[in-house]
N, CA, C and O of each residue as an XYZ file, in Angstrom:
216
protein
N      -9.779      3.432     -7.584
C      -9.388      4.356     -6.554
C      -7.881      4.309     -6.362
O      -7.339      5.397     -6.165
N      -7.133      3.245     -6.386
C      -6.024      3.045     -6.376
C      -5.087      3.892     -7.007
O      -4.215      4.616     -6.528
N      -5.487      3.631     -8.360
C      -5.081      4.185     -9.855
C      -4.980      5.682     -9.292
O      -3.934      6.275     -9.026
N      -6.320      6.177     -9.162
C      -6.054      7.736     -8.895
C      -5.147      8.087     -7.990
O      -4.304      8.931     -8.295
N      -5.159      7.576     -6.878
C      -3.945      8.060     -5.451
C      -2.599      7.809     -6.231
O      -1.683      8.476     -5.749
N      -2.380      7.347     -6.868
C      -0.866      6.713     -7.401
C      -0.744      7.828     -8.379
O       0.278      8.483     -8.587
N      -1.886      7.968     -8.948
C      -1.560      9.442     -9.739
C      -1.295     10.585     -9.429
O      -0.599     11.292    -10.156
N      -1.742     10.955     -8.409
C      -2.015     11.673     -7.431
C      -0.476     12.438     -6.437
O      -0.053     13.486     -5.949
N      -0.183     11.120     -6.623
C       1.364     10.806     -6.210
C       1.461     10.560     -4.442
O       2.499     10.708     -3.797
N       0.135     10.159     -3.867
C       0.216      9.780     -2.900
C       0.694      8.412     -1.885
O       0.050      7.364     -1.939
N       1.635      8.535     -1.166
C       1.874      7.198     -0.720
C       1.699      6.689      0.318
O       0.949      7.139      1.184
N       2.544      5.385      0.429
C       1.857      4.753      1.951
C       0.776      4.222      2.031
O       0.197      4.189      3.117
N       0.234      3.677      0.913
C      -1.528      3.202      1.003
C      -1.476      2.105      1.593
O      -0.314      1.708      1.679
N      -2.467      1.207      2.192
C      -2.780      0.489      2.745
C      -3.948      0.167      2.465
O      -4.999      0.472      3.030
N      -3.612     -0.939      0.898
C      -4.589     -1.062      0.157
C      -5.545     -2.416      0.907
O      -6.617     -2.545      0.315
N      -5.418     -3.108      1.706
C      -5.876     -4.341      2.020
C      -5.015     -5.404      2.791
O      -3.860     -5.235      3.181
N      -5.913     -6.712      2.964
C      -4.985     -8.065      2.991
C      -4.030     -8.190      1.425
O      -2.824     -8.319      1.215
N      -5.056     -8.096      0.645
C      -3.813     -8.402     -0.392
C      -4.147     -7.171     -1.663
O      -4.981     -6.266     -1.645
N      -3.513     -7.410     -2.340
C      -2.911     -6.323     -3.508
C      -4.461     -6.549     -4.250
O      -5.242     -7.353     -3.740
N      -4.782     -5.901     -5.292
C      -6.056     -5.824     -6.506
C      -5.030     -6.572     -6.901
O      -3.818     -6.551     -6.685
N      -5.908     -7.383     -7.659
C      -5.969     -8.994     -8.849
C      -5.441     -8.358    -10.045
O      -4.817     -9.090    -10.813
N      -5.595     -6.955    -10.387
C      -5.421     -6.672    -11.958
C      -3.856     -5.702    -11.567
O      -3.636     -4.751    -12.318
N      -2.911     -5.952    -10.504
C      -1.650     -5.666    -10.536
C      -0.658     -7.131    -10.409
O      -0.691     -8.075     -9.620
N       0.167     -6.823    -11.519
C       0.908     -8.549    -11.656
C       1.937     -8.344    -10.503
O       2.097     -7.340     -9.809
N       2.645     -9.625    -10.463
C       3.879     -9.484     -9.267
C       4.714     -8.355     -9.375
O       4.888     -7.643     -8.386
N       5.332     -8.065    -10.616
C       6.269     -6.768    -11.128
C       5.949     -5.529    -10.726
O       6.654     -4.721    -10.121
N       4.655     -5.413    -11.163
C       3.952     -4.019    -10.779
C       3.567     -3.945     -9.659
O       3.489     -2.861     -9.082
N       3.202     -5.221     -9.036
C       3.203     -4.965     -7.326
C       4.699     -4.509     -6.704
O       4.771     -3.682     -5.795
N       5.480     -4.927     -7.095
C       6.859     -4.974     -6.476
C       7.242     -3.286     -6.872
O       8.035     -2.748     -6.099
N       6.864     -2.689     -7.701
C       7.560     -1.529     -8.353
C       6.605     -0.662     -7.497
O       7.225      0.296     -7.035
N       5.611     -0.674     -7.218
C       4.578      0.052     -6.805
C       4.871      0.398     -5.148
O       4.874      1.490     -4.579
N       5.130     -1.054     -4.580
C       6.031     -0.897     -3.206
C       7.133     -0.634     -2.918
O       7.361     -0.329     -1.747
N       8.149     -0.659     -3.833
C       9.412      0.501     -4.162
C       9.288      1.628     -4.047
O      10.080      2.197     -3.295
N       7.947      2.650     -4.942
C       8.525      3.788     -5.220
C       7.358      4.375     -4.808
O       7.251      5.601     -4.835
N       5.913      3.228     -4.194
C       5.110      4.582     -3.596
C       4.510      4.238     -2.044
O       3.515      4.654     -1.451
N       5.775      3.111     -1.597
C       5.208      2.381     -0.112
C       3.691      1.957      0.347
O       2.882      2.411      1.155
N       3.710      0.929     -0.516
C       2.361      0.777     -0.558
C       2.853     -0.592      0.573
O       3.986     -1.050      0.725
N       1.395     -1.064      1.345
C       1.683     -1.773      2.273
C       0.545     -2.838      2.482
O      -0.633     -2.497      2.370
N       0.876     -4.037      2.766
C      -0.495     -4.789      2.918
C      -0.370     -4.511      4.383
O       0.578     -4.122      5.064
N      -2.044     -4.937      4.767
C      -2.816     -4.779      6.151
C      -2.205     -6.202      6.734
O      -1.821     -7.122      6.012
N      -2.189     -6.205      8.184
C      -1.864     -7.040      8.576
C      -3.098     -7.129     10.352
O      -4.296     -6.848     10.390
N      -2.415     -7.495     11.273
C      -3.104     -7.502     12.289
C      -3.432     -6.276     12.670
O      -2.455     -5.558     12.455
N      -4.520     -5.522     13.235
C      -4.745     -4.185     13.436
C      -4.145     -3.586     13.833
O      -3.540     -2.660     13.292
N      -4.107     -4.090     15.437
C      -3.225     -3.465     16.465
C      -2.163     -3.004     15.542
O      -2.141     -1.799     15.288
N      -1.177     -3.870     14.939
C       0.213     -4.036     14.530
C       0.028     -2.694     13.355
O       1.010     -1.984     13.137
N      -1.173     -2.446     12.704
C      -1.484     -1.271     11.601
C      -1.790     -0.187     12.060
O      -1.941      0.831     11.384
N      -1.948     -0.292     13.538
C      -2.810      0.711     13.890
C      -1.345      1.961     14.425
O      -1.083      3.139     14.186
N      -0.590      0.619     15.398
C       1.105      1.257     15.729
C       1.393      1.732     15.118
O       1.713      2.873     15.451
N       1.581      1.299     13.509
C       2.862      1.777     12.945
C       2.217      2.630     12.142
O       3.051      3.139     11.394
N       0.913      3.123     11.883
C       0.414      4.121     11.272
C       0.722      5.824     12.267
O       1.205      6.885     11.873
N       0.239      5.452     13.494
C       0.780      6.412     14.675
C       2.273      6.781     14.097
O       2.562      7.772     13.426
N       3.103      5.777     14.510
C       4.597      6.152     14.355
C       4.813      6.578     13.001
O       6.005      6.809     12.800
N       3.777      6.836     11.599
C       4.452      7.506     10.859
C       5.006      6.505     10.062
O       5.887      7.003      9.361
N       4.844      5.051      9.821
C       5.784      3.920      9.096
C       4.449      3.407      8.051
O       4.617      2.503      7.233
């Protein structure tokens, strides 16, 4: 599912606590560069900054 949104050219995902296992550090890092991808954190704190647009 990932794969497709990135194709897709959609950003800002908020794929989880942590990244899929089959993206290495590099490609995590490039992926949150250029398509704001974001780990989940405390709700509340996801829930704010989804409102505000961040």
């Amino acid at each position: 599912m990932l794969l497709a949104l990135l194709y897709l050219g959609v950003k800002g995902i908020r794929p989880g606590p942590t990244l899929p296992a089959f993206l290495s550090e590099n490609v995590a890092k490039i992926l949150v560069e250029n398509f704001n991808i974001k780990l989940t954190g405390k709700v509340a704190e996801d829930i704010a900054a989804i409102k505000e647009g961040k």
